[in-house]
KOLRO-574605 format. One record per residue: x, y, z of N, C-alpha, C, O in turn. Coordinates in steps of 0.05 Angstrom, whole numbers, padded with zeros to 5 digits, always signed. Layout:
<atoms>
XYZXYZXYZXYZ...
</atoms>
This chain:
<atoms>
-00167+00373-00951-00179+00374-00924-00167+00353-00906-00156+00359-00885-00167+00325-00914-00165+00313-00901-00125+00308-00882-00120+00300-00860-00104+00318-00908-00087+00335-00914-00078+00349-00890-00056+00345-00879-00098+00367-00883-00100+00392-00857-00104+00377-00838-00090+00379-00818-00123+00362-00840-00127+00344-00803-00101+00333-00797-00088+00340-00777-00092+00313-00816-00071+00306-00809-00048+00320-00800-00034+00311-00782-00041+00345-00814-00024+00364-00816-00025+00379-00782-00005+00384-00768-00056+00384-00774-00053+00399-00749-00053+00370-00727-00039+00370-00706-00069+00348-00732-00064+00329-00708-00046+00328-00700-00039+00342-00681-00029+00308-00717+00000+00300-00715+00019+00326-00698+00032+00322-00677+00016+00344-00708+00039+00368-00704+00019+00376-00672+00036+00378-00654+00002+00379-00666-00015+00377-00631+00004+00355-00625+00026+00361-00617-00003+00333-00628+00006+00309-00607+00030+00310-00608+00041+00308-00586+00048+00315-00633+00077+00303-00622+00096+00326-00609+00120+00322-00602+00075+00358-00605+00087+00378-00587+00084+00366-00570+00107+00366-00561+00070+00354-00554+00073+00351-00531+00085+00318-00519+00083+00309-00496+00097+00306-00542+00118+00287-00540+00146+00293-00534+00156+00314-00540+00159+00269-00519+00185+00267-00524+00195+00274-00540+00181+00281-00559+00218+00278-00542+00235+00293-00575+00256+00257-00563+00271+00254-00544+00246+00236-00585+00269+00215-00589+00301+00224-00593+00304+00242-00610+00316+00217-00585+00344+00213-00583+00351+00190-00584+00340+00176-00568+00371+00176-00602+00380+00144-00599+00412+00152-00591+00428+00169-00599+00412+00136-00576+00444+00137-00563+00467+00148-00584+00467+00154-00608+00487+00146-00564+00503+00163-00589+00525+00132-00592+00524+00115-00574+00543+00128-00617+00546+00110-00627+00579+00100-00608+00591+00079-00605+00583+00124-00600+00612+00121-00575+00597+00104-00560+00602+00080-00560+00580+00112-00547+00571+00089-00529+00561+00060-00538+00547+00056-00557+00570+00041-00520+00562+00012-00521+00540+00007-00508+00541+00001-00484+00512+00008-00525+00484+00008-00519+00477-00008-00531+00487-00013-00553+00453-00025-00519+00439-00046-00537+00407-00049-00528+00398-00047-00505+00391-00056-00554+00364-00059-00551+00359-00087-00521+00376-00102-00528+00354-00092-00509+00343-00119-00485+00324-00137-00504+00311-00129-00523+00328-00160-00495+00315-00182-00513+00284-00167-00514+00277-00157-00535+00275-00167-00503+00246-00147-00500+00237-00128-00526+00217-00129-00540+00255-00113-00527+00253-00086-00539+00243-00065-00520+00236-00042-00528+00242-00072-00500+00225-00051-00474+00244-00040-00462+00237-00025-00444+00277-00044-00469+00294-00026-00444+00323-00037-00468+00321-00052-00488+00344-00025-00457+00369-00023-00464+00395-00031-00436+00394-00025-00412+00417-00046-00451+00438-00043-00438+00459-00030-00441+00470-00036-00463+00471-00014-00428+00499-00006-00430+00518-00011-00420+00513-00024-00400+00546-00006-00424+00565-00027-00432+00600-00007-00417+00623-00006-00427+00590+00005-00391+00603+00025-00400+00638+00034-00406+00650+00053-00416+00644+00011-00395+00675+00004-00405+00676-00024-00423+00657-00039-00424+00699-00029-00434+00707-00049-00452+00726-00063-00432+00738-00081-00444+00733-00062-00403+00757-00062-00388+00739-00090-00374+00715-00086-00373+00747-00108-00368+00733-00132-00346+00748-00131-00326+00749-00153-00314+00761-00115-00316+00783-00133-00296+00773-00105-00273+00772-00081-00276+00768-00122-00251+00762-00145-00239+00737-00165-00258+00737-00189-00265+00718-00144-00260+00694-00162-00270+00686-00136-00289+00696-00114-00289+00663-00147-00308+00647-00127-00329+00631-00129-00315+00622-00146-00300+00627-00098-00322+00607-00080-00311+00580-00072-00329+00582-00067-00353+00564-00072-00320+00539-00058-00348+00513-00043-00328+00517-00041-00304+00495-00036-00337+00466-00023-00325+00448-00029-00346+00450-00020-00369+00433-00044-00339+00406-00059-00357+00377-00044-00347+00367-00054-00327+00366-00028-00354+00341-00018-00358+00320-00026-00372+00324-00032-00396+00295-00027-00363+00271-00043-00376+00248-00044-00369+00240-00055-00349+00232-00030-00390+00203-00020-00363+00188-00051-00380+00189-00066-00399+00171-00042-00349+00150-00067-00341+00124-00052-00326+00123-00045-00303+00101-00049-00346+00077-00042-00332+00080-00008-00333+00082+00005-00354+00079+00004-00303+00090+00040-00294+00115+00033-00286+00125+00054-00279+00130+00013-00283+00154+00013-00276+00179+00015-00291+00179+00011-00315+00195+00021-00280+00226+00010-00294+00238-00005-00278+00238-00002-00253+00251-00027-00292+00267-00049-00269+00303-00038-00281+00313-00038-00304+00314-00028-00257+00341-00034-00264+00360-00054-00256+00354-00069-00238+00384-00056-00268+00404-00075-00257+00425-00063-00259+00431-00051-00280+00439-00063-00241+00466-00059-00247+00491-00078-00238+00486-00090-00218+00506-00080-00245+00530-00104-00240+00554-00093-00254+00556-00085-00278+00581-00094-00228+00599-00092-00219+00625-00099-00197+00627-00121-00188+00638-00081-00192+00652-00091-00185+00645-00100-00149+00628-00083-00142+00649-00113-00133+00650-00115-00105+00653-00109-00082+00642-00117-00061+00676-00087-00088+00691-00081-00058+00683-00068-00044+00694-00066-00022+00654-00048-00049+00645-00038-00036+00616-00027-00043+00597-00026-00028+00616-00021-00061+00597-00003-00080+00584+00006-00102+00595+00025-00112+00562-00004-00116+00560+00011-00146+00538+00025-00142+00522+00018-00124+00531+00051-00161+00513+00062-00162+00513+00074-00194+00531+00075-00211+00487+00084-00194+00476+00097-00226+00459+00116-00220+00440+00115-00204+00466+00139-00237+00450+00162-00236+00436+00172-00260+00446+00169-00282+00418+00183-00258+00406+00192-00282+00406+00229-00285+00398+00246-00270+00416+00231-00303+00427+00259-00298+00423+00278-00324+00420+00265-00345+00423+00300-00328+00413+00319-00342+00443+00325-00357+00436+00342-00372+00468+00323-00361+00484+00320-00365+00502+00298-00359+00494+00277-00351+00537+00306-00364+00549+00289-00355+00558+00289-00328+00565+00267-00319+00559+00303-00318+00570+00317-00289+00558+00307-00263+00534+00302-00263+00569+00304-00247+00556+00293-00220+00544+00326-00216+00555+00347-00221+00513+00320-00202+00502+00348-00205+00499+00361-00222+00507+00355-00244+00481+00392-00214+00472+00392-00184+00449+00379-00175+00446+00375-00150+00430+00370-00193+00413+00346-00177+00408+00326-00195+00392+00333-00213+00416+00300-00197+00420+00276-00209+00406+00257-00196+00419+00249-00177+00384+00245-00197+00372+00221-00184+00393+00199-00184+00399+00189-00205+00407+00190-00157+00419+00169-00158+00408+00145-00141+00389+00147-00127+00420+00126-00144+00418+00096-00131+00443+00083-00130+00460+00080-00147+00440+00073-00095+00472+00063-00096+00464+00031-00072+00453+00028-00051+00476+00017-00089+00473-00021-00081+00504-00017-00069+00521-00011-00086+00514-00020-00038+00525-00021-00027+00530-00041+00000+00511-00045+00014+00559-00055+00006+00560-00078+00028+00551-00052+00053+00555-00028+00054+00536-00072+00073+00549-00062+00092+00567-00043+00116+00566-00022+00130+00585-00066+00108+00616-00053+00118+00636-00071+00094+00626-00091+00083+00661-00062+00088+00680-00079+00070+00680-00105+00074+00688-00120+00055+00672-00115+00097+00670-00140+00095+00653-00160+00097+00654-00185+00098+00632-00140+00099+00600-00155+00101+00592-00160+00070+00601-00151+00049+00569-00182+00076+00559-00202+00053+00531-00193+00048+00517-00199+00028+00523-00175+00071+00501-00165+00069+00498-00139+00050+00513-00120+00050+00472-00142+00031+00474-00104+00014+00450-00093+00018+00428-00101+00024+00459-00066+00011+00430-00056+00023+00428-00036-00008+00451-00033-00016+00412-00026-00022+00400-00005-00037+00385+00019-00024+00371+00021-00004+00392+00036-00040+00385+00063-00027+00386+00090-00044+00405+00099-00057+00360+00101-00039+00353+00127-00063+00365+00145-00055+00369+00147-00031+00377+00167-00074+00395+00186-00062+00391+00204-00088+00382+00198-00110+00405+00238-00077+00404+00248-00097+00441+00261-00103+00457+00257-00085+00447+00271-00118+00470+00277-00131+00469+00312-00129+00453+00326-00141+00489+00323-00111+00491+00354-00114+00520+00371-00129+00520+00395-00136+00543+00350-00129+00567+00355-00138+00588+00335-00135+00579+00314-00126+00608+00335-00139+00627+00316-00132+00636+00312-00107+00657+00321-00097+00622+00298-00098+00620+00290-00073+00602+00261-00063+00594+00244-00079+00599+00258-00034+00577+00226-00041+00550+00242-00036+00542+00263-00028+00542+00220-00047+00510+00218-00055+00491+00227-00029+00492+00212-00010+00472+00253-00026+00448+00254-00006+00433+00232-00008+00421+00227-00028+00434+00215+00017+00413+00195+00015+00387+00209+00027+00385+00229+00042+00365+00189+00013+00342+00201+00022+00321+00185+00039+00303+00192+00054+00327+00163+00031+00326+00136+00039+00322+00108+00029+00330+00110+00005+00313+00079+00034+00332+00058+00025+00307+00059+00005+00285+00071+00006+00323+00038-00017+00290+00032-00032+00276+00015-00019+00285-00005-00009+00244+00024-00020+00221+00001+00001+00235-00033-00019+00243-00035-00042+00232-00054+00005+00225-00067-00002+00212-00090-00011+00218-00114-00010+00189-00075-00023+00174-00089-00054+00184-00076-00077+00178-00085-00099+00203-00053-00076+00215-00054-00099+00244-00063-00109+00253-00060-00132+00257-00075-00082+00284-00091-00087+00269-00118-00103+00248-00128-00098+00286-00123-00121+00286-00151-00144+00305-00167-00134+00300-00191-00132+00328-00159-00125+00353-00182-00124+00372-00162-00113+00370-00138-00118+00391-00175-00095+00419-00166-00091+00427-00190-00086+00414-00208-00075+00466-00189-00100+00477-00215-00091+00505-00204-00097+00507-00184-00112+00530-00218-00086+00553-00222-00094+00559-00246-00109+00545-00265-00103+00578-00250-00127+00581-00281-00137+00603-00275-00152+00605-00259-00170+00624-00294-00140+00647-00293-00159+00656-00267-00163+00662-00260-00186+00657-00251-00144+00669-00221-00139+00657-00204-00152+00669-00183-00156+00633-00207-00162+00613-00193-00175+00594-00186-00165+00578-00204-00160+00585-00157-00159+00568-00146-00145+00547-00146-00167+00554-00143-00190+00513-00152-00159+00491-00144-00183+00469-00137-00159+00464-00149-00138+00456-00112-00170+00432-00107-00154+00411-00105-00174+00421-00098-00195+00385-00108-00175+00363-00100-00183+00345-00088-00165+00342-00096-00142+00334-00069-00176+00306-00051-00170+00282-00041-00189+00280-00043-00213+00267-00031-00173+00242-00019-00194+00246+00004-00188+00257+00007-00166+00238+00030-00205+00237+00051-00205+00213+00071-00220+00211+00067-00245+00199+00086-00213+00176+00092-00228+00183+00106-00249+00207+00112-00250+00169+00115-00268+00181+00128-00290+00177+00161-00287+00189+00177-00302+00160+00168-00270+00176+00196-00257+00180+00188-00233+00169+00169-00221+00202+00209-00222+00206+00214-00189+00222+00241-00178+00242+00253-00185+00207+00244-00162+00204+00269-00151+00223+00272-00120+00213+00266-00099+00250+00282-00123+00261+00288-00094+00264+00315-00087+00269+00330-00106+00263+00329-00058+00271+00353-00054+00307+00351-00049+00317+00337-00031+00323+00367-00070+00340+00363-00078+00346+00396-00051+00334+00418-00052+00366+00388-00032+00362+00415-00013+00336+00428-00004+00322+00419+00015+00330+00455-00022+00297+00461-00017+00280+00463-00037+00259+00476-00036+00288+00446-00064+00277+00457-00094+00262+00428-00099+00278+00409-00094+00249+00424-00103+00238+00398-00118+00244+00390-00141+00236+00406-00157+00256+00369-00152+00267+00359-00169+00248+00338-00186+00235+00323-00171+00244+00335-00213+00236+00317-00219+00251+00305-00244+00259+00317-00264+00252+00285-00239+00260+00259-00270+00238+00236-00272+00228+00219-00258+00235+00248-00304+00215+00234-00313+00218+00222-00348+00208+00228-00370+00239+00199-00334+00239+00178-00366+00233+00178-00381+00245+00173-00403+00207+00185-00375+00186+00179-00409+00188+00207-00420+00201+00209-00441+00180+00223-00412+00180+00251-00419+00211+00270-00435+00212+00283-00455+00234+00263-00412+00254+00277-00405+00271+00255-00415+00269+00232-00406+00298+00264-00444+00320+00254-00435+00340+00262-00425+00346+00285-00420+00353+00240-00420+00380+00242-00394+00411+00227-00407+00418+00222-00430+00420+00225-00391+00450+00216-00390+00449+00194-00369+00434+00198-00350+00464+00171-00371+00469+00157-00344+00501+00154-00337+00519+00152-00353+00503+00156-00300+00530+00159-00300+00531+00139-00287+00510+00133-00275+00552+00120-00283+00570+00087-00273+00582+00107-00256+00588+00130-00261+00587+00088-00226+00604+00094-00203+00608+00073-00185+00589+00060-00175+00638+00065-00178+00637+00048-00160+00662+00060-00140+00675+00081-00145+00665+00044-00117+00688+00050-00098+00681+00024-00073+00666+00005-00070+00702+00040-00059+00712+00024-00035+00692+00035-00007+00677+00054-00007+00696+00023+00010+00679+00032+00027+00697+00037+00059+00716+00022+00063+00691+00060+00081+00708+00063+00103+00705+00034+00120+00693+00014+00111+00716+00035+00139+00707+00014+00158+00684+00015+00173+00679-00007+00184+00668+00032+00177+00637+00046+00188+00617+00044+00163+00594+00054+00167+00621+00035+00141+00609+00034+00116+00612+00059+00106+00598+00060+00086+00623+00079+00109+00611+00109+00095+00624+00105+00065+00640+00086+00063+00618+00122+00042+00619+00109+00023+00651+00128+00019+00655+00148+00032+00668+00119+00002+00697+00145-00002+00688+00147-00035+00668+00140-00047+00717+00160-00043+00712+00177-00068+00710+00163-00095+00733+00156-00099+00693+00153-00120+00686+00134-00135+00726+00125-00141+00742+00144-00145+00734+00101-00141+00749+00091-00167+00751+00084-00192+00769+00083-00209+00724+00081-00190+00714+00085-00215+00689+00100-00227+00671+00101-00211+00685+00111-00248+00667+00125-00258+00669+00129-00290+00689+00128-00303+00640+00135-00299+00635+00124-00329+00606+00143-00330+00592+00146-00309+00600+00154-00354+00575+00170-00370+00570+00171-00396+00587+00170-00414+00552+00172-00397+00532+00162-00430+00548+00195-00432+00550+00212-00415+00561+00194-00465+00564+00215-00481+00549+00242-00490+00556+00262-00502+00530+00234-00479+00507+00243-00496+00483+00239-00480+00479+00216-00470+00458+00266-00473+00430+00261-00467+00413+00244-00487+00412+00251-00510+00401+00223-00479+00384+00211-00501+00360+00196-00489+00359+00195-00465+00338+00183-00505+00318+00168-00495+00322+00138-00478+00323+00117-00491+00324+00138-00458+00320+00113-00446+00303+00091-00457+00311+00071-00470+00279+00098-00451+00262+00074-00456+00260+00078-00485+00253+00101-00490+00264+00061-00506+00258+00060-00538+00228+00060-00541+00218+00048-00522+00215+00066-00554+00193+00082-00568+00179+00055-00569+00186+00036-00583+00155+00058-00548+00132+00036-00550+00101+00041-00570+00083+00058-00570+00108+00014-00588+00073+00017-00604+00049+00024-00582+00051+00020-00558+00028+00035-00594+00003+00049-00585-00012+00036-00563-00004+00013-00565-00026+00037-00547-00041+00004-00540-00063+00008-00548-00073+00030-00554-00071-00012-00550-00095-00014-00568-00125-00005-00545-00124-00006-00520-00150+00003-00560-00162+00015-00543-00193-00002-00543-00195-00016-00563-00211-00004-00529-00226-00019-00526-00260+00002-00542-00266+00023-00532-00275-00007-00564-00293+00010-00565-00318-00001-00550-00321-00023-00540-00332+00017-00552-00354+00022-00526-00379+00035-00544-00369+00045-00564-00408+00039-00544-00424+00043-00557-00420+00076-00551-00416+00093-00567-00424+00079-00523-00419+00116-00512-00396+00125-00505-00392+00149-00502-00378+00106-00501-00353+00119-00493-00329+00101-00502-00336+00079-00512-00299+00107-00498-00279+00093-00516-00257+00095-00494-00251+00118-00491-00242+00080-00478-00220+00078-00458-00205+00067-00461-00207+00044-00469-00184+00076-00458-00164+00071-00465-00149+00068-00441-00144+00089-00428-00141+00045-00432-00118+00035-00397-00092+00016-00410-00086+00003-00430-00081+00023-00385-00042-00002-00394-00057-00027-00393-00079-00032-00386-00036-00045-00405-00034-00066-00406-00034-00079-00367-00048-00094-00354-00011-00063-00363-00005-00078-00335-00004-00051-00310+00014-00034-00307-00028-00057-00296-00031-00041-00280-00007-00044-00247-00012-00066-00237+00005-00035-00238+00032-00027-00218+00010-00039-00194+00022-00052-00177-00019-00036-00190-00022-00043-00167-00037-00068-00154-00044-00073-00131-00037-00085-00182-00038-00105-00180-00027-00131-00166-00003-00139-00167-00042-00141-00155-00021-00163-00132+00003-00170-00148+00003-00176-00172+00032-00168-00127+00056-00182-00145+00066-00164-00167+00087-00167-00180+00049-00145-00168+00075-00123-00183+00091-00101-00162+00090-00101-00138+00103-00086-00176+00117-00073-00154+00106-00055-00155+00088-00054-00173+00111-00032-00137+00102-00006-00124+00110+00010-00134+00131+00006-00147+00096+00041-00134+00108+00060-00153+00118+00081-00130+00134+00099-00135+00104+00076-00100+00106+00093-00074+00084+00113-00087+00065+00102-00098+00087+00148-00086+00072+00156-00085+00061+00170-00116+00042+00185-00120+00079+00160-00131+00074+00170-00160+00044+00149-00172+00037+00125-00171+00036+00168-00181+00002+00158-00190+00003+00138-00215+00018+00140-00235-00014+00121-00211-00021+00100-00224-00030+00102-00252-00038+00125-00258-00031+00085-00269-00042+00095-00295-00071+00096-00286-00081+00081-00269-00088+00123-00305-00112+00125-00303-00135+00134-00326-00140+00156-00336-00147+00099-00331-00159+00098-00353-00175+00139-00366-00187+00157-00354-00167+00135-00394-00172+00162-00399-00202+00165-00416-00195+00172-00438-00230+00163-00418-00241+00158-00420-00263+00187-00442-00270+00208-00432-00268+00179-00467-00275+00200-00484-00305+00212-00478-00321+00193-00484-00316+00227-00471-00344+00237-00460-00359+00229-00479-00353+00223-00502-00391+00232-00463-00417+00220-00486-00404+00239-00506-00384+00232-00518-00412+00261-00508-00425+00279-00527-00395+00270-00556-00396+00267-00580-00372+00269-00533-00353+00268-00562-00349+00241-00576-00341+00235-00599-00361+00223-00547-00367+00193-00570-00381+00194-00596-00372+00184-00617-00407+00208-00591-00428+00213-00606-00419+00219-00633-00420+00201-00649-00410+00243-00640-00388+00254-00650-00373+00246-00660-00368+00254-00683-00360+00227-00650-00336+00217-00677-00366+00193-00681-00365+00184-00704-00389+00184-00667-00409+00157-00685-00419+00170-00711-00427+00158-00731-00418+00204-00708-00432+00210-00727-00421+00210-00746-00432+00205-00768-00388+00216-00741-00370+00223-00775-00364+00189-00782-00358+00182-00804-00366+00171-00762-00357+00143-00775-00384+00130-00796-00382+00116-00816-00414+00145-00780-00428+00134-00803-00441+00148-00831-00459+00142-00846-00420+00169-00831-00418+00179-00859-00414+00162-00883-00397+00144-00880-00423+00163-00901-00415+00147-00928-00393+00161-00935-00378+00145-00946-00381+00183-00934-00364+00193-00944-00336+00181-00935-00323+00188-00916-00329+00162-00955-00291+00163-00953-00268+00167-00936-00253+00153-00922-00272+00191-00943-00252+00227-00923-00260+00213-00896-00245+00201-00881-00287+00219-00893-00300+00216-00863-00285+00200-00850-00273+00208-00830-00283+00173-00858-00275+00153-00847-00247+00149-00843-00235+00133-00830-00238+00170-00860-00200+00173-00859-00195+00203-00839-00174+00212-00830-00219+00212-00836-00207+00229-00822-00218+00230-00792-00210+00243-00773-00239+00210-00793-00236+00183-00763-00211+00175-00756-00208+00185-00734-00200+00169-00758-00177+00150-00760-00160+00161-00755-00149+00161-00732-00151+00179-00779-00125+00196-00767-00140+00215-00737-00123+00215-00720-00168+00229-00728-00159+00245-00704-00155+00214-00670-00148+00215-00646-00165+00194-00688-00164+00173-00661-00142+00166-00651-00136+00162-00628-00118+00163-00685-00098+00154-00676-00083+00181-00665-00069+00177-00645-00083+00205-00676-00078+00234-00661-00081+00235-00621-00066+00245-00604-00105+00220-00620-00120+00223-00597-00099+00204-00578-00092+00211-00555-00087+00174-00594-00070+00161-00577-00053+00167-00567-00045+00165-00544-00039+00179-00596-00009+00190-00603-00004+00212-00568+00014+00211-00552-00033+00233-00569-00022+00254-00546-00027+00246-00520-00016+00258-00502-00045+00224-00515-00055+00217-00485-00031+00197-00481-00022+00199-00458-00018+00175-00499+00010+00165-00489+00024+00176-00477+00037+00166-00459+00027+00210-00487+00053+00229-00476+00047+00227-00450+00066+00233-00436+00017+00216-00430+00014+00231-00408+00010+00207-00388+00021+00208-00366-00002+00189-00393+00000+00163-00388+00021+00152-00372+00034+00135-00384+00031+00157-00342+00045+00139-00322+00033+00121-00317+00042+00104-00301
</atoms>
């Protein structure tokens, strides 16, 4: 019996999970001191400068970084393949003009080989940093872990946690009016795989009638960043009657009872994580 619970929980919750992917071993990927995000690495080439894209969620967020070359432009896309397009969530940390010191960031989406539809800049409370130094371009941002653009007239969504992807490296030169020209450089993950590496459960708070389960770090908290219009985590909360219900099988003398508590609670985590922004 107890056998079967486990057998049908487990196989409920993890349908409606992620299917994990770990990078593929061509690529130069690495766990972040954290364990909450990864860097990649995407050439072995430094010259002018090394380049990488550091991802790392915090709270509902993802913070990215990216750092490169200077002369005009870097951006990163998150993409359903390797291919620019046909709709790729991009972001592109760009001067100016070629000779300005000033940068600006800006959400855009990806339709083909071509530049990027902007859609507009990222707000900012969710710029972290932009700087040049020593001919090295680095930007940071926050990014929610879904996001939703009208890609032409279709609605698009990428969603991290759920969905894996590919990431593509792009940099270039810029016109004299800022407009962006055609990448000089460009780089893509091998392979679709999981971004964010696989986070333990959070732990859940019990309650005499009811049992809730909320993040650690709520996005709308003073001093965190913004998610714009993607929804906040929202405590998921178990009804009387089914509190009652699992009080009744926990105060069984029976054994089983108490193991097969256990396994549908941790079942219960396992599937409300999948849903949890």
């Amino acid at each position: 019996m107890i056998s079967l619970y486990w057998m049908v929980a487990t196989l409920f919750a993890l349908a409606k999970c992620q299917t994990l992917v770990e990078p593929s071993q061509e690529d130069v990927i690495s766990l972040t001191a954290t364990g909450n995000g990864r860097t990649w690495i995407p050439t072995a080439n430094c010259e002018p400068v090394c380049r990488n894209v550091t991802w790392e969620r915090i709270g509902n967020m993802v913070k990215f970084t990216i750092v490169g070359g200077s002369a005009g432009y870097i951006a990163v896309a998150i993409s359903s393949d390797t291919n620019m397009g046909p709709a790729d969530d991009s972001y592109v940390c760009s001067r100016a003009t070629p000779t300005s010191e000033n940068l600006s960031l800006s959400s855009s989406y990806l339709t083909g080989h071509g530049p990027p539809v902007v859609v507009g800049p990222v707000s900012a409370e969710n710029v972290v940093s932009t700087a040049i130094v020593n001919g090295e371009m680095e930007c940071s941002f926050f990014r929610a872990l879904g996001v939703t653009k009208t890609v032409e007239t279709t609605p698009a969504t990428w969603n991290i946690q759920t969905t894996n992807f590919n990431l593509l490296y792009a940099e270039g030169n810029l016109l004299a009016d800022g407009s962006l020209t055609y990448h000089t450089h460009r780089f893509h993950t091998s392979q679709a795989f999981t971004l964010l590496p696989p986070q333990e459960p959070e732990e859940t708070t019990a309650a005499s009638t009811t049992t809730t389960m909320s993040p650690d770090i709520n996005a709308s908290t003073a001093g965190e960043p913004s998610n714009g219009t993607v929804t906040d985590h929202v405590p998921v909360v178990i009804p009387q009657t089914a509190a009652t219900t699992i009080g009744i099988i926990e105060n069984t003398t029976s054994d089983a009872s108490g193991t097969v508590h256990s396994v549908l609670l941790m079942s219960l985590l396992t599937f409300f994580s999948c849903f949890i922004i």
